[in-house]
N, C-alpha and C positions, 0 to 999 in steps of 0.2 A: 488381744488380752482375753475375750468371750473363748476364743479357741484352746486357749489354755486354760481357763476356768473347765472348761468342757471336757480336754481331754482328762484333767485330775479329778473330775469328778464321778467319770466315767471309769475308768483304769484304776482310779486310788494316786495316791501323793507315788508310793515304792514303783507302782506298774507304770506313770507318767516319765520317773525318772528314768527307769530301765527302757523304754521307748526308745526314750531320746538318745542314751548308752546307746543301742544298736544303731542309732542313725549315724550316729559320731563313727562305730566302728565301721560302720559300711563305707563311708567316707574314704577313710583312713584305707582300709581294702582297696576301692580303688585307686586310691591315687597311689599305694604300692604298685597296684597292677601296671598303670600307667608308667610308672616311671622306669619297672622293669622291661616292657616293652619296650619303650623308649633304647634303655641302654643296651638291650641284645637289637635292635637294628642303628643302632650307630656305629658307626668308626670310634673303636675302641679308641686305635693308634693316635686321635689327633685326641682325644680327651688325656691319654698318656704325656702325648706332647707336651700341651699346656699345662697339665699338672708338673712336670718336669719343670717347665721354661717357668713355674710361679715361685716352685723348692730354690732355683739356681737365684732368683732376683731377689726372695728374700734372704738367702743365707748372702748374697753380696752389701743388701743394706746394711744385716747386719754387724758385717765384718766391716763396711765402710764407719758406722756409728761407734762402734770398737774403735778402731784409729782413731776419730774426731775424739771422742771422750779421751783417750790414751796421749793424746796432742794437748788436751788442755790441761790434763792432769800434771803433765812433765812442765806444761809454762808455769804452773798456778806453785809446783814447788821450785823454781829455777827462783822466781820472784821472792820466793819466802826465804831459801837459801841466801840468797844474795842479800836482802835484808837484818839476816839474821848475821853472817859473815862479814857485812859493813859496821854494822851496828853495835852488834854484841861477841865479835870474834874470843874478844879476852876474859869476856863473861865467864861464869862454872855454868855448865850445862842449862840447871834450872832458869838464871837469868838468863840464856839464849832461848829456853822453852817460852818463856814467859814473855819475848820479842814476839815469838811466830803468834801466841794466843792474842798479844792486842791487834797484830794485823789481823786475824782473822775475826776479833771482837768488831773490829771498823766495818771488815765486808758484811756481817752481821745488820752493824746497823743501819737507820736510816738517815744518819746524820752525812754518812761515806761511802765512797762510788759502790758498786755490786761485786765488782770483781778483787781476787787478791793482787792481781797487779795494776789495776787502777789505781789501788789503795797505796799500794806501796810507792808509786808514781806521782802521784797526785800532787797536784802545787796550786794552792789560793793567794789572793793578793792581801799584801801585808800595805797598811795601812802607814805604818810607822817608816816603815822601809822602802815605801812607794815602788815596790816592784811584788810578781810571784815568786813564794816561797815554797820549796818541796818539805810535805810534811815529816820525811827522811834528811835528813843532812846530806847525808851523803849521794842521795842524786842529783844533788847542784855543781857536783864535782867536776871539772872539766875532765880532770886525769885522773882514775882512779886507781889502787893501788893493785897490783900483782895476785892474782890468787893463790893463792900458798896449798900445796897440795892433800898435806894434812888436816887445815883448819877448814878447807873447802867440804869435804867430806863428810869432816862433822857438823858444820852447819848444815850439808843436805841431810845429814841422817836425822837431827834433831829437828828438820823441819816438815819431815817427811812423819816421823813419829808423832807429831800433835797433829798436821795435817790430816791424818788417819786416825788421829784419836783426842779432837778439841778436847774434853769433858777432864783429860787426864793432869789439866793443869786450871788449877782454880785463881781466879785472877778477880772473882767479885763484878764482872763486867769491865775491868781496865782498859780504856782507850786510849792514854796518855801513859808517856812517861820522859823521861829525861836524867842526863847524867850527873850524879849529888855535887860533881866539880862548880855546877852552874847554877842560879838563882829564875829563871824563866819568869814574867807578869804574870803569866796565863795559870801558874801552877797557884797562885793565892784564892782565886774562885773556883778550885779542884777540889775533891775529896780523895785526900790520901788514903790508898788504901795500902799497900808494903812498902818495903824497901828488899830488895833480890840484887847482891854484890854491890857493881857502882849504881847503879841505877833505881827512881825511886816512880813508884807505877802510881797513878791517878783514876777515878771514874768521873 
């Protein structure tokens, strides 16, 4: 600390700083020199190498993370599709949109597994019924019906379309819903929040 008092008092505050400026630069000076020497007597060719052999393993991660991502993208809409073509086949569009937004309102929350096919999968035990119940109807099915090649398509296209665009279907947080044919317990401590074709949406 005495040494730096000393030298600013001696030099001035501007000529202390400018000192030190040269010192850093001469620094810097040599460890250029250094490192250019360095590299004119090395073996270019094995620094080639490895720079090569580092390009090749990261462009393979990344083409491998590409498929993994591209693997779970095709399950997460197969799930929503089939959900949406069990579910809501007869539906108008919107009430099919409005299928794919409560499954993805559930992955959402914390009340529901993380993934879209956990969610659509998923079966709790029902008290009443002394057995697990899928929170889909339709995957208790033992035989499920035929996919029809028309209606298949449009459920992938509609599920694929809010999948890549949640925000585009406003639903109020909707977690629930159920078909107006039926009276459900669980829907009288719900809050209603539509009705979209047969089906009447809940938060």
């Amino acid at each position: 600390m005495k040494a730096w008092i000393y030298k600013i008092s001696h030099l001035g505050l501007w000529g202390w700083f400018g000192h030190r400026w040269w010192s850093v630069r001469y620094a810097l000076s040599s460890l250029r020199m250094r490192l250019s020497t360095f590299w004119t007597l090395t073996d270019r060719n094995l620094w080639y190498f490895f720079g090569a052999l580092g390009i090749a393993f990261t462009t393979l991660g990344l083409m491998m993370y590409g498929t993994v991502e591209s693997e779970a993208v095709d399950r997460d809409l197969t799930c929503l599709a089939r959900n949406v073509y069990f579910e809501a086949r007869g539906e108008p569009e919107i009430g099919q949109k409005a299928v794919v937004k409560v499954t993805l309102n559930r992955v959402a929350s914390s009340r529901f597994p993380n993934t879209i096919c956990d969610v659509v999968y998923e079966k709790r035990w029902d008290k009443r019924r002394r057995r697990y119940v899928g929170a889909f109807a339709w995957t208790e099915l033992d035989h499920l019906p035929k996919l029809k090649s028309k209606k298949w398509k449009q459920a992938w296209r509609v599920a694929e379309e809010v999948y890549e665009n949640p925000q585009s279907v406003e639903l109020k947080g909707a977690l629930f819903y159920h078909a107006t044919r039926i009276k459900p317990r669980w829907a009288k401590e719900k809050e209603r929040i539509k009705k979209i074709g047969n089906h009447i949406f809940y938060k």
